[in-house]
N, C-alpha and C positions, 0 to 999 in steps of 0.2 A: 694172281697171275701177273710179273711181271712182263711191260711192253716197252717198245723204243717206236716209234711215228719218224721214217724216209718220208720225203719228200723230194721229187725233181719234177722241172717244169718239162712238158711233153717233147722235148727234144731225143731222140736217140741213142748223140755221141753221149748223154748224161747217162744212159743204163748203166754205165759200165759202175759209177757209182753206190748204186743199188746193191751190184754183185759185190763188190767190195767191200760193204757194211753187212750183207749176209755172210758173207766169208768170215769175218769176223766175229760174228755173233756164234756160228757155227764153231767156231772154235773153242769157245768155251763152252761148248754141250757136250753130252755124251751121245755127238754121231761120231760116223768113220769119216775119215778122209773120202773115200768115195759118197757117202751118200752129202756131206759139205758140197763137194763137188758139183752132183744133182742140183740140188736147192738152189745151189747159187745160180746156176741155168735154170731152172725153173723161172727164177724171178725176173730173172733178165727177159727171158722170153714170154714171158706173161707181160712185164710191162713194154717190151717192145708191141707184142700183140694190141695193148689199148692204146699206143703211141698211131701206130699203123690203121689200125681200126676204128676205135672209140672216136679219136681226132684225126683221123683221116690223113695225118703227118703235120697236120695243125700243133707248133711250137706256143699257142699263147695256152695248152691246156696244163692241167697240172695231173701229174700219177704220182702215189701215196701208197705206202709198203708199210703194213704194220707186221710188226716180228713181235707175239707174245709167246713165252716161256711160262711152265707149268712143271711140274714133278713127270708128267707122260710124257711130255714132248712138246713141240714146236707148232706152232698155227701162223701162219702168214697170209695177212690180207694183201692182195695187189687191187688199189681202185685207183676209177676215176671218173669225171662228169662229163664223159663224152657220149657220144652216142652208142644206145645199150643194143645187143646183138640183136640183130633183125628173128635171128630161128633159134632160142635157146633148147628146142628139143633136139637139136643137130647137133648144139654143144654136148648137151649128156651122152647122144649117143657115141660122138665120136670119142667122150672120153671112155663110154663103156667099151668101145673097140681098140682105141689106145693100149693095148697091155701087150702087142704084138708087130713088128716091122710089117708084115705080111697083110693086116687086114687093114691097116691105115688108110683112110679117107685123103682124095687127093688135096693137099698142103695140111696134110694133120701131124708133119713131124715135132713141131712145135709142141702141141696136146702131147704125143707122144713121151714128150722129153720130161715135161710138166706130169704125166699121169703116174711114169714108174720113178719119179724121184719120192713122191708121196702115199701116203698109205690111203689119206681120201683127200678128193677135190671136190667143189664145188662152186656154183655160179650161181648171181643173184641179182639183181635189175629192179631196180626202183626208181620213186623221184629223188632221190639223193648220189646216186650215181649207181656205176657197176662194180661188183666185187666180185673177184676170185678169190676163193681161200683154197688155201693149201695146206694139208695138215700133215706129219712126219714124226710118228712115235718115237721115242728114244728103244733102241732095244732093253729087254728085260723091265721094261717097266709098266704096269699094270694097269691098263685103260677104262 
């Protein structure tokens, strides 16, 4: 599995960077232009989420985007070592309700945006910080 390691220090105007290096990367896969599109919002809003959340708007933390490529698809980690979600079963659930505008959880458009650019997500919380992964099949290719 080829990988590339983002890195920006918890600042905000820096997401936009993130999106740009997934834009990138996205372009030599075999996704659409719209689902490029997705991912790269995905990511942005994932890590604004640990900017806003994890660090509280705390500039001295760092968030960390790994993009690994595979023959199926795409897996992107968004971490970082801030503080890990107080209710992660409110996470799962709101991603399992995420697939719909109508049933979204009040401030779940973000989840939202995150749940249908990908085919799974997932959250993870330890002593080494917090991960989202994001995962994004190529179409026609065999999981």
């Amino acid at each position: 599995m080829d990988s590339i390691l983002l890195s920006i220090a918890s600042r905000l105007e820096l997401v936009q960077l993130l999106g740009l290096a997934v834009r990138g990367v996205c372009g030599g896969l075999p996704l659409t232009s719209d689902e490029a599109d997705a991912l790269e919002l995905a990511v942005c809003e994932a890590a604004n989420n640990a900017i806003k959340h994890a660090y509280t708007g705390r500039p001295d933390g760092v968030v960390q985007v790994t993009l690994a490529v595979d023959g199926t698809g795409l897996v992107m980690c968004v971490s970082d070592k801030g503080a890990p979600l107080e209710d992660k079963q409110k996470l799962n659930n709101d991603l399992a309700v995420a697939r719909s505008l109508e049933d979204l959880p009040e401030g779940g458009m973000g989840l939202f945006l995150i749940r249908n650019a990908a085919d799974s997500v997932g959250y993870k919380a330890g002593e080494h910080g917090n991960v989202l992964i994001i995962r994004k099949g190529f179409s026609g290719a065999k999981v």
